[in-house]
C-alpha positions as CSV (number, residue, x, y, z in Angstrom):
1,X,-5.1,14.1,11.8
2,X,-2.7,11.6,11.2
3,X,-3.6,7.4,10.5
4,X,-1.6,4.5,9.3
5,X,-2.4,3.3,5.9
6,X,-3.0,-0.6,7.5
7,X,-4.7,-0.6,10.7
8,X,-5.6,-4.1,12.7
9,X,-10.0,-3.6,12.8
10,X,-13.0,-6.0,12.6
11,X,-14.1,-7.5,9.4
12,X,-17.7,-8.2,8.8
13,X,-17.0,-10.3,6.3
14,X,-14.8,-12.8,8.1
15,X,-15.8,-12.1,11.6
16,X,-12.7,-11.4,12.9
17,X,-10.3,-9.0,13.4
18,X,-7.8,-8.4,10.4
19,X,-5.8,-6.5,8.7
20,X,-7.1,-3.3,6.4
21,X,-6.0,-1.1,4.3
22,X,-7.3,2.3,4.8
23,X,-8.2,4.8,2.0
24,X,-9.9,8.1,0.9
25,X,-12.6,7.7,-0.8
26,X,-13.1,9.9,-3.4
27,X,-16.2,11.6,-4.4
28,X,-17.5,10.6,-7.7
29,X,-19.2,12.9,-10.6
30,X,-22.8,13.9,-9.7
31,X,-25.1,12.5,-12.4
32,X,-27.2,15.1,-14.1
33,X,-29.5,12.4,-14.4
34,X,-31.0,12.2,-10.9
35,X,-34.1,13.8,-9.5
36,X,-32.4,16.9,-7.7
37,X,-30.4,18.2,-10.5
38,X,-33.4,18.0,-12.7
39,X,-35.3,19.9,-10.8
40,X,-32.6,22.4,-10.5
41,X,-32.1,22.6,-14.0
42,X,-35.8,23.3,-14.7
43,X,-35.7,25.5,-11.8
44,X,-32.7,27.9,-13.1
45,X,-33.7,27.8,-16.4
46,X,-35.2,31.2,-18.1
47,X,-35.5,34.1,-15.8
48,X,-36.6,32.8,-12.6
49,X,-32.8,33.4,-11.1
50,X,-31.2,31.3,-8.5
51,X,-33.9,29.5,-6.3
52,X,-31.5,29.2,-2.8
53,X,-30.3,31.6,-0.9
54,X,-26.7,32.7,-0.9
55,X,-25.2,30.6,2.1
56,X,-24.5,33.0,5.0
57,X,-21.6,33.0,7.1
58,X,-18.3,31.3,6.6
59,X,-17.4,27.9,5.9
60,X,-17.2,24.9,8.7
61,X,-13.9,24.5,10.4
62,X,-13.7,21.2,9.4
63,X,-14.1,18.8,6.7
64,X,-15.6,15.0,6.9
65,X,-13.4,12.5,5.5
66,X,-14.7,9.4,4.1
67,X,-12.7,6.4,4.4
68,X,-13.2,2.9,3.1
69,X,-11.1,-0.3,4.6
70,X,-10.1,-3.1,2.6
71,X,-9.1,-6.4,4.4
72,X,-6.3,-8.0,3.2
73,X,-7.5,-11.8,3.4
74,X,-10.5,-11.6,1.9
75,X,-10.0,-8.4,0.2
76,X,-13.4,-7.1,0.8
77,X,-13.7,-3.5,1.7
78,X,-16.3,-1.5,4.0
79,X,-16.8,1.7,5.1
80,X,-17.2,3.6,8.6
81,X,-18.7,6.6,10.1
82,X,-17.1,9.9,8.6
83,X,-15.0,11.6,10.7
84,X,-14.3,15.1,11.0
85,X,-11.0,16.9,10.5
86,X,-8.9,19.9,9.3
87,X,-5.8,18.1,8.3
88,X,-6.2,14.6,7.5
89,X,-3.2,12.5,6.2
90,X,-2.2,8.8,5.8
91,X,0.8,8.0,6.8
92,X,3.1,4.5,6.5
């Protein structure tokens, strides 16, 4: 999927229709100090082995993309919906 890099869409901060920037947003280190991977490290740990099952099947088709838009007057940014793609790239 192709989609301009500046894209004409509605601002919640200024109420109107603007100008944004689109990007990727990237995803960020997990922390190891949050409840899940706690548990998972206490979980794995001596010789209990792995507590999920192997995931069965192959992978989806498709990938969600994130992306975040950043108006250019006020230069607040806000996200949508992902959407789901094989290819995705920005283009001018």
């Amino acid at each position: 999927m192709k989609m301009p890099r500046t894209i004409k869409t509605y601002c919640p901060y200024c109420g109107t229709h603007t100008e944004h920037a689109v990007e990727r947003v990237k995803k960020k280190k997990a922390s190891e100090l949050k409840w899940g991977q706690r548990r998972f490290r206490e979980v794995t740990s001596g010789y209990g082995g792995f507590p999920r099952p192997k995931p069965e099947g192959r992978e989806k088709p498709t990938k969600r993309v994130n992306l975040r838009y950043r108006c250019e007057t006020c230069k607040k940014a806000h996200l949508s919906a992902c959407i789901r793609a094989k290819k995705f790239e920005l283009t001018e």
